[in-house]
C-alpha positions as CSV (number, residue, x, y, z in Angstrom):
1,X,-118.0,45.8,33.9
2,X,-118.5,47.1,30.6
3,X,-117.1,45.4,27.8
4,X,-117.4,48.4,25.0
5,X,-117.2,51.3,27.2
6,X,-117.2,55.0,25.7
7,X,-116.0,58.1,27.2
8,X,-119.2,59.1,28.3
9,X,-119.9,55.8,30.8
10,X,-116.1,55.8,31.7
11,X,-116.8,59.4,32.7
12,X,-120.1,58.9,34.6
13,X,-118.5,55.4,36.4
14,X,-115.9,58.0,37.6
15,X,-118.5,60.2,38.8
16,X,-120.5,57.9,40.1
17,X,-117.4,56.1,42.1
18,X,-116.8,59.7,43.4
19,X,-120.3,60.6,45.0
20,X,-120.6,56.9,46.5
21,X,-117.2,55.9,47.6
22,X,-115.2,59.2,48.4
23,X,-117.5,61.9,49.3
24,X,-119.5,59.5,52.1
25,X,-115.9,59.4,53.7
26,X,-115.2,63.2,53.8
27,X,-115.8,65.4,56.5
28,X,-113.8,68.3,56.0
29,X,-116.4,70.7,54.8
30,X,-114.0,72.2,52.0
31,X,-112.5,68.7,50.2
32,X,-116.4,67.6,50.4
33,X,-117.3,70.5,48.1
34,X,-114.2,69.7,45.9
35,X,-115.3,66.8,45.6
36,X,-119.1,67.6,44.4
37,X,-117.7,69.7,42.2
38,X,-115.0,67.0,40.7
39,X,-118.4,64.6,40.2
40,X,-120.5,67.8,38.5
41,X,-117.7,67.9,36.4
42,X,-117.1,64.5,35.5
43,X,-120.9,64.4,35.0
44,X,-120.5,67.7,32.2
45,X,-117.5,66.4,30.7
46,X,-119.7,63.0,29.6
47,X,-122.5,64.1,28.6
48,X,-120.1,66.9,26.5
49,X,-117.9,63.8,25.3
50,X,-121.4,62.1,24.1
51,X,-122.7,64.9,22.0
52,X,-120.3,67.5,21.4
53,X,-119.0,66.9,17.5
54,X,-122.7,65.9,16.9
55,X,-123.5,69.0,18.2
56,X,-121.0,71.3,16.2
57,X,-121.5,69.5,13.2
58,X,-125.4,69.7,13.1
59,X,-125.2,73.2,14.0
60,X,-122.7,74.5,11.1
61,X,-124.5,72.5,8.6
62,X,-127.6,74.3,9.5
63,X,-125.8,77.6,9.7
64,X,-124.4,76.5,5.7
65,X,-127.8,75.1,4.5
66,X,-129.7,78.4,5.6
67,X,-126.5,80.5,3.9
68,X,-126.8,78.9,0.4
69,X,-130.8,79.0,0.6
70,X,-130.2,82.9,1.3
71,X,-127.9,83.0,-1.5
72,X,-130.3,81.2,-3.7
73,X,-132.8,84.0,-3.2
74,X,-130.4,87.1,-2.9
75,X,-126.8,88.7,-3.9
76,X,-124.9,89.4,-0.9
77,X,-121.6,89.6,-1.6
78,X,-120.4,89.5,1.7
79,X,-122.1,86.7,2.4
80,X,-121.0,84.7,-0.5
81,X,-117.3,85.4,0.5
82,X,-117.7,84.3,3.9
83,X,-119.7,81.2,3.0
84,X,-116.6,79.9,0.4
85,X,-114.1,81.1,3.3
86,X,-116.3,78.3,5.4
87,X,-116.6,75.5,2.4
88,X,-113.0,75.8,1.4
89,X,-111.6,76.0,4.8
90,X,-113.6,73.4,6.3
91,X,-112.1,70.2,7.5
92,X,-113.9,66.4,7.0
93,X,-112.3,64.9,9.5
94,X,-114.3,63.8,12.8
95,X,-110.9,64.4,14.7
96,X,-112.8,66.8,17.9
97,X,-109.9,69.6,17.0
98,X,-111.0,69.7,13.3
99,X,-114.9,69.9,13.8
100,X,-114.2,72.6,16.9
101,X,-112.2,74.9,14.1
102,X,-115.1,73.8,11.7
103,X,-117.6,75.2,14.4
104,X,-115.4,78.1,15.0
105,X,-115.6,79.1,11.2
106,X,-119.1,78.4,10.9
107,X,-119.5,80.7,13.8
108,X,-118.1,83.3,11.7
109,X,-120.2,82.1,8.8
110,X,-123.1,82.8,11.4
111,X,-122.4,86.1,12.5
112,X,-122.4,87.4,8.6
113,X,-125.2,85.4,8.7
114,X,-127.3,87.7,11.6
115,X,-125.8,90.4,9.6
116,X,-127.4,89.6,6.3
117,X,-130.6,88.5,7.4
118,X,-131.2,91.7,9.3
119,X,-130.3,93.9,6.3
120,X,-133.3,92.0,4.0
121,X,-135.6,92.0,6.4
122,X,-136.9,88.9,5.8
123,X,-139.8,87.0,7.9
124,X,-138.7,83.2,6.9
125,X,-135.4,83.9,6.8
126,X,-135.5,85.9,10.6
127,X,-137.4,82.9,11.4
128,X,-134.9,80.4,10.6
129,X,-132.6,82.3,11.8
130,X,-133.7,82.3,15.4
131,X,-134.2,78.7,15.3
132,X,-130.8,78.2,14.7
133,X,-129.5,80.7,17.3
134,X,-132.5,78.7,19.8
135,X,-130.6,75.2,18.5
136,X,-127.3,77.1,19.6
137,X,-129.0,77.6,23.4
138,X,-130.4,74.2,23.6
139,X,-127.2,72.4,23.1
140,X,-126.0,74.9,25.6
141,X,-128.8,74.6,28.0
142,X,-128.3,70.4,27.8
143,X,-125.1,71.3,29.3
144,X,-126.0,73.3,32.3
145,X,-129.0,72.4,33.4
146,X,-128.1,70.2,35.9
147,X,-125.3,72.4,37.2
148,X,-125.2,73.6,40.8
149,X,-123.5,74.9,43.2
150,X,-122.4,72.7,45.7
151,X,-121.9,73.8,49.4
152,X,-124.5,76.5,49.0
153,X,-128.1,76.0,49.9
C-alpha cells in the first residue's frame, strides 16, 4: 500500500491489477483484447499524468526564450505581436486546463515562430529551431513507444 500515492502509481496499480488479475481469467478472445487495451491505456494515461504540464511548460518557455532572442537580433513585427498576444494571455496557474491553453498559445507563438525563422534564413536560429520541434517529438515519442496493438501478431 502506498501511503503518498500520485496519479501516475494509482494509474499503473490499475494497470497492473488489470493484466494480472482480470485478463488471466478471460477467454473470450474480444473482452481479452479490451482488456489489453484498457491496461495500454491506463499505462499512457500515467506516464501522461506524470509529465504532461512539465512537458507543456518546458516546451512554451523554450518556444518564448528562442522568440525574445530572435527579437533581440531582428524587427519582426509579426513576431513581436504574437509573442505579447502569448505573454499577456498566458496563465500562471499549474491548474492542467490553464498550462494546456498556455501550450495551445505557445503553439501559435511557434508556428509564427517557423514562419520567421524561415524568412531570415538563419543557421543558429534554424538550428534551435529544430531542436525545439525534435523536443516537441520526444515528448511525443515518450508517449507511444510502448504502444501496441493488442490481438494482432
Amino acid at each position: 500500500m502506498q501511503s503518498k500515492p500520485t496519479t501516475e502509481q494509482i494509474l499503473n496499480d490499475l494497470a497492473r491489477e488489470v493484466k494480472e488479475s482480470f485478463l488471466p481469467t478471460v477467454s473470450d478472445p474480444t473482452q481479452k483484447v479490451n482488456f489489453e487495451m484498457m491496461e495500454q491505456l491506463l499505462r499512457a494515461c500515467a506516464k501522461r499524468s506524470a509529465h504532461e504540464i512539465a512537458w507543456m511548460k518546458t516546451e512554451a518557455d523554450e518556444i518564448e526564450k528562442l522568440t525574445i532572442e530572435i527579437l533581440e537580433s531582428q524587427n519582426q513585427p509579426q513576431l513581436s505581436e504574437t509573442l505579447e498576444k502569448y505573454q499577456t494571455q498566458k496563465n500562471e496557474s499549474l491548474h492542467l486546463v490553464d498550462q494546456v491553453e498556455n501550450y495551445n498559445l505557445a503553439g501559435k507563438l511557434l508556428e509564427e515562430l517557423i514562419v520567421t525563422v524561415f524568412d531570415i534564413e538563419n543557421k543558429n536560429f534554424s538550428t534551435r529551431l529544430n531542436e525545439l520541434i525534435r523536443l516537441r517529438g520526444d515528448h511525443e515519442n515518450e508517449l507511444i513507444n510502448d504502444f501496441y496493438f493488442p490481438g494482432r501478431s
